[in-house]
PQR file of N, CA, C, O and H, with PARSE charges and radii, in Angstrom:
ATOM      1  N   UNK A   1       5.213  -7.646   1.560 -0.4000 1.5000
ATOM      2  CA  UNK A   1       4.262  -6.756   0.972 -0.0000 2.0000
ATOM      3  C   UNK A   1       3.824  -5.741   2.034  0.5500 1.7000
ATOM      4  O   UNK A   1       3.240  -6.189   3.021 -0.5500 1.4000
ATOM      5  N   UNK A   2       4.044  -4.413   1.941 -0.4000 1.5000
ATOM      6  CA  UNK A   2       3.536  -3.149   2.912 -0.0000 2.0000
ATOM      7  C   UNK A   2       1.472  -3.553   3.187  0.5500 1.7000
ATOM      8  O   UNK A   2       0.597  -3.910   2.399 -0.5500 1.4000
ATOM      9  H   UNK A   2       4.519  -4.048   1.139  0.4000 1.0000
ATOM     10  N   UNK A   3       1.471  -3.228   4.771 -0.4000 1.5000
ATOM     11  CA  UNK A   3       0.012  -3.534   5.059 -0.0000 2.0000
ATOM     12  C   UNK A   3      -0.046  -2.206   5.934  0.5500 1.7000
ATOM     13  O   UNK A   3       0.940  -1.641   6.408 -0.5500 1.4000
ATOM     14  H   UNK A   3       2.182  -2.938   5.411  0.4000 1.0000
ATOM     15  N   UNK A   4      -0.957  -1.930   6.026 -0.4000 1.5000
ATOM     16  CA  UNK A   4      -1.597  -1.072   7.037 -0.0000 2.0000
ATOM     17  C   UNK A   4      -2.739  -1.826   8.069  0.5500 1.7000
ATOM     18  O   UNK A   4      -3.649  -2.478   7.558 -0.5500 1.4000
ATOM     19  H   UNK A   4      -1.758  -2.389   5.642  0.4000 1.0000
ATOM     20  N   UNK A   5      -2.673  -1.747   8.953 -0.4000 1.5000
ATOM     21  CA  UNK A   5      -3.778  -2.109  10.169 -0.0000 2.0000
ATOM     22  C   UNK A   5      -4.095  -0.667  10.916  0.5500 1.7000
ATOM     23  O   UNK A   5      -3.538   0.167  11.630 -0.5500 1.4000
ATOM     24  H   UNK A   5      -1.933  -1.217   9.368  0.4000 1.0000
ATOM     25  N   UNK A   6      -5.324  -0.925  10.292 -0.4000 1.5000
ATOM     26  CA  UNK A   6      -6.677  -0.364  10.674 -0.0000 2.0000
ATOM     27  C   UNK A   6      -7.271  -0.160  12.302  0.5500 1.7000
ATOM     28  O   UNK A   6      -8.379  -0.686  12.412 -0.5500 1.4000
ATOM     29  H   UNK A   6      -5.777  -1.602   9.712  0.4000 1.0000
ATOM     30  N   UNK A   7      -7.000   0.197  13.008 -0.4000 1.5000
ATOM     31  CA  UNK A   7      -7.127  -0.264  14.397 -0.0000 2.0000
ATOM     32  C   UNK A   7      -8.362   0.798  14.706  0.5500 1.7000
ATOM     33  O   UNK A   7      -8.105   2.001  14.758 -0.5500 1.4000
ATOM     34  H   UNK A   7      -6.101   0.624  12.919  0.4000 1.0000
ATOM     35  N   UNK A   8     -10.042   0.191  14.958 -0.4000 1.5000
ATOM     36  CA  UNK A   8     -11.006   0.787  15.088 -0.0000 2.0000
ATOM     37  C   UNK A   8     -11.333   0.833  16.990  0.5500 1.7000
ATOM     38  O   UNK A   8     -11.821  -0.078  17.659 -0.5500 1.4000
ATOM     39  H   UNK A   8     -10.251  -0.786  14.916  0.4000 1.0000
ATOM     40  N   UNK A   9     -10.899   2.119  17.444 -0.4000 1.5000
ATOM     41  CA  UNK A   9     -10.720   2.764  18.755 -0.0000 2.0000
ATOM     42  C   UNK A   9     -11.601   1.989  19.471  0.5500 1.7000
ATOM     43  O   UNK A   9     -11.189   1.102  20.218 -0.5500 1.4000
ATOM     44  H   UNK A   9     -10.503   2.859  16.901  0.4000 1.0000
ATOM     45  N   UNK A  10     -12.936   2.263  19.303 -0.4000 1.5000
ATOM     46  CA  UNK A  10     -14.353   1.144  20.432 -0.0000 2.0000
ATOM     47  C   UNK A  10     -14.530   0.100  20.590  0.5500 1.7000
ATOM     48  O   UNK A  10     -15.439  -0.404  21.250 -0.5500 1.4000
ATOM     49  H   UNK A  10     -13.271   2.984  18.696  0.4000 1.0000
ATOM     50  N   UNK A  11     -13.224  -0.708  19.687 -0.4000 1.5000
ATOM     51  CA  UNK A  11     -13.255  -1.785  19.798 -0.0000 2.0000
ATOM     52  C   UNK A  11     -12.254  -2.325  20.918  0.5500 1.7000
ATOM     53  O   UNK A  11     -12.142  -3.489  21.303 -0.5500 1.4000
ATOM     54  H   UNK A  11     -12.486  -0.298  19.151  0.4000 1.0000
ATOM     55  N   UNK A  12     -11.646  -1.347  21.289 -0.4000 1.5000
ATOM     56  CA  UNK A  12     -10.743  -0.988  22.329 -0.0000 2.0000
ATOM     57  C   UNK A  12      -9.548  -0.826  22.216  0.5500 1.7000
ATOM     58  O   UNK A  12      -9.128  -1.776  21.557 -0.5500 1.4000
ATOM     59  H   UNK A  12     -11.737  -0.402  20.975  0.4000 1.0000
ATOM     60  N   UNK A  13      -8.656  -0.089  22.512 -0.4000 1.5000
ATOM     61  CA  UNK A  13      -7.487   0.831  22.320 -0.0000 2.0000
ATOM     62  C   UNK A  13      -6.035  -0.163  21.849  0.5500 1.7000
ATOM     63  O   UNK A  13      -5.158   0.094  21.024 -0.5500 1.4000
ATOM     64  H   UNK A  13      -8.997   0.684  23.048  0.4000 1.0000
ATOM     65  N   UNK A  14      -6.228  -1.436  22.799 -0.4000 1.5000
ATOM     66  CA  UNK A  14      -5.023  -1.824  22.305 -0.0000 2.0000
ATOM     67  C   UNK A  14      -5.452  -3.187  21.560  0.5500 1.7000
ATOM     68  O   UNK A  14      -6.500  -3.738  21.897 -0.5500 1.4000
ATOM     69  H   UNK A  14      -6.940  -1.645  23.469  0.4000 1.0000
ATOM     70  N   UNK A  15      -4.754  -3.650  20.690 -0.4000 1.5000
ATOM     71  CA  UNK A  15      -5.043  -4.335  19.186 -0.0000 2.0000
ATOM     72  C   UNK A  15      -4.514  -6.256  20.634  0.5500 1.7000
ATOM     73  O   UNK A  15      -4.153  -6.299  21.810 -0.5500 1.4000
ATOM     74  H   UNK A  15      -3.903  -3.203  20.417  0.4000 1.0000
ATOM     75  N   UNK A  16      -4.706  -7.037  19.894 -0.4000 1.5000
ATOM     76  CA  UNK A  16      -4.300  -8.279  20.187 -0.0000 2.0000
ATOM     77  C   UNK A  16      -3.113  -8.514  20.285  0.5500 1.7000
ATOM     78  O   UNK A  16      -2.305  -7.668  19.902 -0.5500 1.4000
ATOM     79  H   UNK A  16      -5.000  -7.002  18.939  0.4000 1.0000
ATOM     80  N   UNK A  17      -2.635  -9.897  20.899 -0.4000 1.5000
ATOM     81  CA  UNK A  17      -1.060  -9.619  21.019 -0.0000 2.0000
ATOM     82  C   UNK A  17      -0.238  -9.536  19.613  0.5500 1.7000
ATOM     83  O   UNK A  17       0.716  -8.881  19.192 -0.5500 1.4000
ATOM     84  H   UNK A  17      -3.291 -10.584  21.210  0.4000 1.0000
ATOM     85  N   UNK A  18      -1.233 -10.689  19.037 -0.4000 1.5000
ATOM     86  CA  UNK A  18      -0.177 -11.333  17.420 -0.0000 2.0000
ATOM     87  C   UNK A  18      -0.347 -10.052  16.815  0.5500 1.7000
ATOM     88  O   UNK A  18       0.628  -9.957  16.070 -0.5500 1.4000
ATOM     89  H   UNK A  18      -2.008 -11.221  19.379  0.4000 1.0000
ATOM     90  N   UNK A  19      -1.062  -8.960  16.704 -0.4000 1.5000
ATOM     91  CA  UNK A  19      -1.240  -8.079  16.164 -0.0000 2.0000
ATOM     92  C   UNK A  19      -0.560  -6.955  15.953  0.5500 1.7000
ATOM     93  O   UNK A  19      -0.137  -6.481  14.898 -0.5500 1.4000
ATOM     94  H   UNK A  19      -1.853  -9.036  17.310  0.4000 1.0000
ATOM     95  N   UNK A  20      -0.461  -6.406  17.514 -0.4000 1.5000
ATOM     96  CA  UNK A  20       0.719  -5.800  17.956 -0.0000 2.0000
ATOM     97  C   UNK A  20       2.384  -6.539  17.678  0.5500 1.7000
ATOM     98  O   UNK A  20       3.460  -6.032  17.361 -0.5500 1.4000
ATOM     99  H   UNK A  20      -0.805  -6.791  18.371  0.4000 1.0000
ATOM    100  N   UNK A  21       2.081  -7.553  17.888 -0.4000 1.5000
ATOM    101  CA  UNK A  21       3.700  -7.837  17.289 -0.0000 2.0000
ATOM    102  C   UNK A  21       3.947  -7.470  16.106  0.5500 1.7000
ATOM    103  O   UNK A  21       5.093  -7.116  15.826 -0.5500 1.4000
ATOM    104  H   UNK A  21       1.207  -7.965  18.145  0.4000 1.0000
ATOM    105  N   UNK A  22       2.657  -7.469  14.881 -0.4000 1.5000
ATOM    106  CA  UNK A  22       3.377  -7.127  13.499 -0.0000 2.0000
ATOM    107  C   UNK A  22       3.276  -5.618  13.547  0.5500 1.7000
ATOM    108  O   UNK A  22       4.107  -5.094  12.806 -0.5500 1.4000
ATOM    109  H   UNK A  22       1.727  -7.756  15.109  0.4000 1.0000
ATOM    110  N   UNK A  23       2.554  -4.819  14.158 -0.4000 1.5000
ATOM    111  CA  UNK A  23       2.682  -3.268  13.866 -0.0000 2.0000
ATOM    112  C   UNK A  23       3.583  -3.500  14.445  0.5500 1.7000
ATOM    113  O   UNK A  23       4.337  -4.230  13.801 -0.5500 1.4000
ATOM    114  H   UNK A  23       1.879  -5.244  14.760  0.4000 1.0000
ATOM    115  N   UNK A  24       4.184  -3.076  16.045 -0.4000 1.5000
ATOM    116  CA  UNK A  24       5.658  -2.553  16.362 -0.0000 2.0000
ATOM    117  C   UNK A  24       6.552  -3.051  15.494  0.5500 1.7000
ATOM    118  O   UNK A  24       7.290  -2.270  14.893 -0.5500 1.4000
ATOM    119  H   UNK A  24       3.572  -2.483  16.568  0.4000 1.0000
ATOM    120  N   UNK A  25       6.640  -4.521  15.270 -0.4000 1.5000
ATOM    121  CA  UNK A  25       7.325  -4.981  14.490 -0.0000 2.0000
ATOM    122  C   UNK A  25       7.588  -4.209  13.083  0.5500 1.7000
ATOM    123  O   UNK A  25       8.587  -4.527  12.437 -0.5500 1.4000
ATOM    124  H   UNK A  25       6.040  -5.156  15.758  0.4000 1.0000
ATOM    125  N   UNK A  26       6.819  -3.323  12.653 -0.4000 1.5000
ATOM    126  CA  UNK A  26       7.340  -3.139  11.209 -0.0000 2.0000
ATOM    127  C   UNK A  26       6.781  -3.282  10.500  0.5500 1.7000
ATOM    128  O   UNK A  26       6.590  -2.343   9.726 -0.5500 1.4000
ATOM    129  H   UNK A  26       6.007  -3.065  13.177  0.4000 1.0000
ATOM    130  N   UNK A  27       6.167  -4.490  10.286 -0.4000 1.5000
ATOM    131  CA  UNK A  27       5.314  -5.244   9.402 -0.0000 2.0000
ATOM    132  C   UNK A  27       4.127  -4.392   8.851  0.5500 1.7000
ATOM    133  O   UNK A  27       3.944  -4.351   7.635 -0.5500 1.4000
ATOM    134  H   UNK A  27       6.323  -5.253  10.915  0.4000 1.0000
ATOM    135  N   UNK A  28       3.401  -3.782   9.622 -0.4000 1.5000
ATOM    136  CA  UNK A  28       2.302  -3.398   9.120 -0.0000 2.0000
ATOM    137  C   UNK A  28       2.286  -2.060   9.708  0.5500 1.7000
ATOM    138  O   UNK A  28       2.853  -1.980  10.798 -0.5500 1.4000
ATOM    139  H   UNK A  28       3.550  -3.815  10.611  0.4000 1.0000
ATOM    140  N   UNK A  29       1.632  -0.711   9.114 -0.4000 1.5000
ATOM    141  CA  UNK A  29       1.746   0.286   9.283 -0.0000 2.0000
ATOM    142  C   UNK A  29       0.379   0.605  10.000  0.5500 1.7000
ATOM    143  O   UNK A  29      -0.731   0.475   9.484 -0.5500 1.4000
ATOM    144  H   UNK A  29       1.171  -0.776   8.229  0.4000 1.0000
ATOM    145  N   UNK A  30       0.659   1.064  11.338 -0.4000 1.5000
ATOM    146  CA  UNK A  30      -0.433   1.711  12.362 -0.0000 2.0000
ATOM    147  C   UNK A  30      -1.782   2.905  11.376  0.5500 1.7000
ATOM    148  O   UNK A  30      -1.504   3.712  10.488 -0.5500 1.4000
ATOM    149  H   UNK A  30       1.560   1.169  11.758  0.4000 1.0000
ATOM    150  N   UNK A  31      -2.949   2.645  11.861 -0.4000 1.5000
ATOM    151  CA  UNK A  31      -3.733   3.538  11.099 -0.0000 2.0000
ATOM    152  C   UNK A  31      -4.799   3.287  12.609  0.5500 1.7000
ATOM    153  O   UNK A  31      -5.046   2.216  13.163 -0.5500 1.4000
ATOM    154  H   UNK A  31      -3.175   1.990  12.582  0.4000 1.0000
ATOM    155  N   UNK A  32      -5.309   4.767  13.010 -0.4000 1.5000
ATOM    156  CA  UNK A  32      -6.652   4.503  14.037 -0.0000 2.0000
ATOM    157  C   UNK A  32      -7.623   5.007  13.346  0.5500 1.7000
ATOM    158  O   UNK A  32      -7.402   5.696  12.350 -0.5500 1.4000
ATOM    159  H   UNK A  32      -5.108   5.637  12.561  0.4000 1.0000
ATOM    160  N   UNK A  33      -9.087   4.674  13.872 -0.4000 1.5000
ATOM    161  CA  UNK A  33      -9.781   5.519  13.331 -0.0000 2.0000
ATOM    162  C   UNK A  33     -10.996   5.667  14.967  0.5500 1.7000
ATOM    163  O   UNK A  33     -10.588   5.005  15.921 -0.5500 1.4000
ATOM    164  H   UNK A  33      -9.267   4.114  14.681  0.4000 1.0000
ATOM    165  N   UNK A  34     -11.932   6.226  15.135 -0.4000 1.5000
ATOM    166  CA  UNK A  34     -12.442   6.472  16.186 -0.0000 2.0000
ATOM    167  C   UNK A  34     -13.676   5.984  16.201  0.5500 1.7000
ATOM    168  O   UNK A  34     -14.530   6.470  16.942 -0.5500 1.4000
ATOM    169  H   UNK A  34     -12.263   6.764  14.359  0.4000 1.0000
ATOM    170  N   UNK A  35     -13.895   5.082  15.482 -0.4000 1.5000
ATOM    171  CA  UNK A  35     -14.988   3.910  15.731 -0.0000 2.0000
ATOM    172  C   UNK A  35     -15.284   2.815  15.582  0.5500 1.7000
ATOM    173  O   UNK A  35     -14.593   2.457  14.628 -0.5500 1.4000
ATOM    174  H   UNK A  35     -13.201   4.687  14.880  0.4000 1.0000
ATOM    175  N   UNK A  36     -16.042   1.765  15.985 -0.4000 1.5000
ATOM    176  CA  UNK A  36     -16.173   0.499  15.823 -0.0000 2.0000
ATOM    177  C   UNK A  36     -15.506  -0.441  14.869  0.5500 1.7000
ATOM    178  O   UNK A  36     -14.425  -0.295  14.299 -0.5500 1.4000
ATOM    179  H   UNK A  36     -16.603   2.056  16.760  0.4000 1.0000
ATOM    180  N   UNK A  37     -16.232  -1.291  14.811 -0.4000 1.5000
ATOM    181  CA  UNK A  37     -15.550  -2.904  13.882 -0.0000 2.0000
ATOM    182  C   UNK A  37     -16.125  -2.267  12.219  0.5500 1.7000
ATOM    183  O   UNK A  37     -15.552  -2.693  11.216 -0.5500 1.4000
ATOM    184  H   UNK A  37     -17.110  -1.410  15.274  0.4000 1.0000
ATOM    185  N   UNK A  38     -17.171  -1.336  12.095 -0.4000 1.5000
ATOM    186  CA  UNK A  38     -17.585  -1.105  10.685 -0.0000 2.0000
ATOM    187  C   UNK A  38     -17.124   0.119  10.309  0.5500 1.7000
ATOM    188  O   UNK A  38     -18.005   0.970  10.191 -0.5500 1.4000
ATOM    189  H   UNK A  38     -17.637  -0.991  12.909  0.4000 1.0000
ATOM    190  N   UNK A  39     -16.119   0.429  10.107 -0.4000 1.5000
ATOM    191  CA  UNK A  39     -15.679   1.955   9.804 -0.0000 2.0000
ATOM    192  C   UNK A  39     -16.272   2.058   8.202  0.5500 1.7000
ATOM    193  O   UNK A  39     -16.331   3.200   7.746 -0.5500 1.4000
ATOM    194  H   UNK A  39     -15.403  -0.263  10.203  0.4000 1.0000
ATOM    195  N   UNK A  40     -16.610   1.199   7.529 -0.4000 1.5000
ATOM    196  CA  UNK A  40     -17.245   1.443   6.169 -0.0000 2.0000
ATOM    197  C   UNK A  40     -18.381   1.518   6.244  0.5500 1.7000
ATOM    198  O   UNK A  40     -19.107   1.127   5.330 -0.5500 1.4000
ATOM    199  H   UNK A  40     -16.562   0.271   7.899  0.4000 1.0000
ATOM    200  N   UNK A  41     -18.858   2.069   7.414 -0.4000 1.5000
ATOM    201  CA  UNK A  41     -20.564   2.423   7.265 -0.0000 2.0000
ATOM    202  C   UNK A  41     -20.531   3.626   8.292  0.5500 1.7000
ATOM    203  O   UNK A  41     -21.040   4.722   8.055 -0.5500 1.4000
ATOM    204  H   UNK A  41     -18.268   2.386   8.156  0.4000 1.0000
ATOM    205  N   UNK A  42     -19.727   3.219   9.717 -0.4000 1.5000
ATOM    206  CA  UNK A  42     -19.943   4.471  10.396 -0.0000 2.0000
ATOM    207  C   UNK A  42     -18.643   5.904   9.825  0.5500 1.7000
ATOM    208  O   UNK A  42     -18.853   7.110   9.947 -0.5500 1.4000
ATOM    209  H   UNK A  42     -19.313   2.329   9.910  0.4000 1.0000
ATOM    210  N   UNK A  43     -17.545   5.344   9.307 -0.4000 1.5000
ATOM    211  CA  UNK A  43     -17.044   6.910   8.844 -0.0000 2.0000
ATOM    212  C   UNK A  43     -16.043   6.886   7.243  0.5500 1.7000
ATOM    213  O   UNK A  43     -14.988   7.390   6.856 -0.5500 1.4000
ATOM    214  H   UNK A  43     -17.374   4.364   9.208  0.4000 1.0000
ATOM    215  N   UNK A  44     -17.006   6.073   6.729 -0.4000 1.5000
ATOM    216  CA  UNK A  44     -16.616   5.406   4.959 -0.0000 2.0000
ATOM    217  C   UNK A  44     -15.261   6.350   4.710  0.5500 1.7000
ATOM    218  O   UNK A  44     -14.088   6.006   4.571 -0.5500 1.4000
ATOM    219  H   UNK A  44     -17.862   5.664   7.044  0.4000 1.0000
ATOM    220  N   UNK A  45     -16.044   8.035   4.706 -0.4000 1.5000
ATOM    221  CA  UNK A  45     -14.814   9.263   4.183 -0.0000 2.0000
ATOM    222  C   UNK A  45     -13.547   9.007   4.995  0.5500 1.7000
ATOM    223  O   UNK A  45     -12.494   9.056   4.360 -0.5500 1.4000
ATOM    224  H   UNK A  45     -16.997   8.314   4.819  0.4000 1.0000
ATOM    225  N   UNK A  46     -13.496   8.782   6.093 -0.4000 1.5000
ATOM    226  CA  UNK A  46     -12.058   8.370   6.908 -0.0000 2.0000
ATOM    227  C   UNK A  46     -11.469   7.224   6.722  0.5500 1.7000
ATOM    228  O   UNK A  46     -10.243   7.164   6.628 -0.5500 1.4000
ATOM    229  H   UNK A  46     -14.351   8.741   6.609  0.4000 1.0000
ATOM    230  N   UNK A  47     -12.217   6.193   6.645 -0.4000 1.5000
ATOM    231  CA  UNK A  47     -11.826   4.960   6.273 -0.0000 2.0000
ATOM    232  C   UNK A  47     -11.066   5.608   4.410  0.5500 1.7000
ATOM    233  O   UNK A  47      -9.906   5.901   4.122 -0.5500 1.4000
ATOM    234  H   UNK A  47     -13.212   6.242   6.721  0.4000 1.0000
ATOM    235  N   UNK A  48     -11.957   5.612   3.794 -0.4000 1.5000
ATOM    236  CA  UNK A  48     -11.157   5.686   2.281 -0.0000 2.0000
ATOM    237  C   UNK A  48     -10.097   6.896   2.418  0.5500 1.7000
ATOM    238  O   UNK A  48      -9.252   6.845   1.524 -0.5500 1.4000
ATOM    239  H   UNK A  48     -12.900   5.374   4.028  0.4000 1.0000
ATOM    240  N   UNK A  49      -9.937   7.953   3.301 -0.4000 1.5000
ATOM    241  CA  UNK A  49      -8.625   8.836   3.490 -0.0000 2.0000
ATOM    242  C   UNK A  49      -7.214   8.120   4.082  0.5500 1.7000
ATOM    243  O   UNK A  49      -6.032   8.354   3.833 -0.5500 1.4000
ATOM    244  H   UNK A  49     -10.623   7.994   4.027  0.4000 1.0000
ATOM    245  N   UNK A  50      -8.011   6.925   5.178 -0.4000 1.5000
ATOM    246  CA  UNK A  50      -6.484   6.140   5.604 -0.0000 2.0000
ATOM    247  C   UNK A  50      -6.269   5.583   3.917  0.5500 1.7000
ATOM    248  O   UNK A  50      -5.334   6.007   3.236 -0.5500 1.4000
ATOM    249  H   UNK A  50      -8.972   6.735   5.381  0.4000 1.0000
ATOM    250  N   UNK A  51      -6.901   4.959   3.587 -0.4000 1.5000
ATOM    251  CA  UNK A  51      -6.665   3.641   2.617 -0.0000 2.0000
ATOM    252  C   UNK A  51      -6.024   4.412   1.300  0.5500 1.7000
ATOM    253  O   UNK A  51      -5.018   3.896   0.813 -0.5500 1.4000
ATOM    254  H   UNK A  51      -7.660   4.615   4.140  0.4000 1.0000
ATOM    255  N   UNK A  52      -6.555   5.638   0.685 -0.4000 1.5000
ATOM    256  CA  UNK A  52      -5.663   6.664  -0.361 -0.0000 2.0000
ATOM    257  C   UNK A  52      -4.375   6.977  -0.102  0.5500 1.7000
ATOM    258  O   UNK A  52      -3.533   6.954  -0.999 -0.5500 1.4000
ATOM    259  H   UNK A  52      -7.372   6.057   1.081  0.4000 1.0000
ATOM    260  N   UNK A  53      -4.046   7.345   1.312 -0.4000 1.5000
ATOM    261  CA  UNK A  53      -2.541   7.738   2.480 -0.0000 2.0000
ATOM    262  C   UNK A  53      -1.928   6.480   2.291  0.5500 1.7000
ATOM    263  O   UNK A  53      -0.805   6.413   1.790 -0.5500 1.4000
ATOM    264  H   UNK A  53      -4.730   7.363   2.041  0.4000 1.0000
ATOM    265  N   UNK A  54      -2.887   4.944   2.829 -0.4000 1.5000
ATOM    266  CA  UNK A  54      -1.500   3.850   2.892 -0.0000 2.0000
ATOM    267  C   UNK A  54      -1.012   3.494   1.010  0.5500 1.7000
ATOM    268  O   UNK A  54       0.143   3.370   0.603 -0.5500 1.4000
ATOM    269  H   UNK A  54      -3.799   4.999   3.235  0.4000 1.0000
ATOM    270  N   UNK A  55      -2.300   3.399   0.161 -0.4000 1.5000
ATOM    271  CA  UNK A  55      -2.121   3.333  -1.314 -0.0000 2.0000
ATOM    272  C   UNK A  55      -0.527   4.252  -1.934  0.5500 1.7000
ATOM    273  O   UNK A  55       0.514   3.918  -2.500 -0.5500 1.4000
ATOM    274  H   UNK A  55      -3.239   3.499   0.492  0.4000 1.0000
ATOM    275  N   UNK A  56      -1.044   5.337  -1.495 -0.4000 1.5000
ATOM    276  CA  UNK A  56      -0.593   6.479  -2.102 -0.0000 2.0000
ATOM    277  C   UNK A  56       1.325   6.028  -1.368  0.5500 1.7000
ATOM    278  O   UNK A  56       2.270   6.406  -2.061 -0.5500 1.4000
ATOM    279  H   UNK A  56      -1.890   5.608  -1.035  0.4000 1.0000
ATOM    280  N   UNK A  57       1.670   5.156   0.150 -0.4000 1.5000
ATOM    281  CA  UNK A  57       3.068   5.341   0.385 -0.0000 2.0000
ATOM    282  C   UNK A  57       3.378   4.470   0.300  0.5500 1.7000
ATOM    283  O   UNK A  57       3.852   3.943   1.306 -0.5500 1.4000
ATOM    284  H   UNK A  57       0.903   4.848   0.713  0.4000 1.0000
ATOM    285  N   UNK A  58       3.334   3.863  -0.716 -0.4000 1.5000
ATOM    286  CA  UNK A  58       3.377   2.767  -1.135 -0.0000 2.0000
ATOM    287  C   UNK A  58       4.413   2.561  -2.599  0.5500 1.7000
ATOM    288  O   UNK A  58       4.530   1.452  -3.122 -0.5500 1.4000
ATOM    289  H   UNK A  58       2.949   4.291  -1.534  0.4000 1.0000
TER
END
């Protein structure tokens, strides 16, 4: 099933290992956004523009 991971920048730049194995891997499609662990409160409109983009290539 196609995933997107969300990777919120202040939480710090590079994601966990198991994590990174499934983005490079393929598995899940890279998405950043430029703030914290709550992107549905600090930038909702960016958060729902990744999530329409991964919906929409799908």
């Amino acid at each position: 099933m196609p995933a997107t991971h969300v990777k919120c920048l202040l939480d710090g730049a590079v994601p966990p290992p198991a994590v990174a194995d499934w983005v490079e891997g393929g598995r899940w499609e890279p998405a950043e956004l430029d703030t914290g662990h709550w992107p549905m409160f600090s930038q909702p409109r960016e958060l729902a523009r990744v999530l329409r983009e991964s919906a929409a290539a799908d």
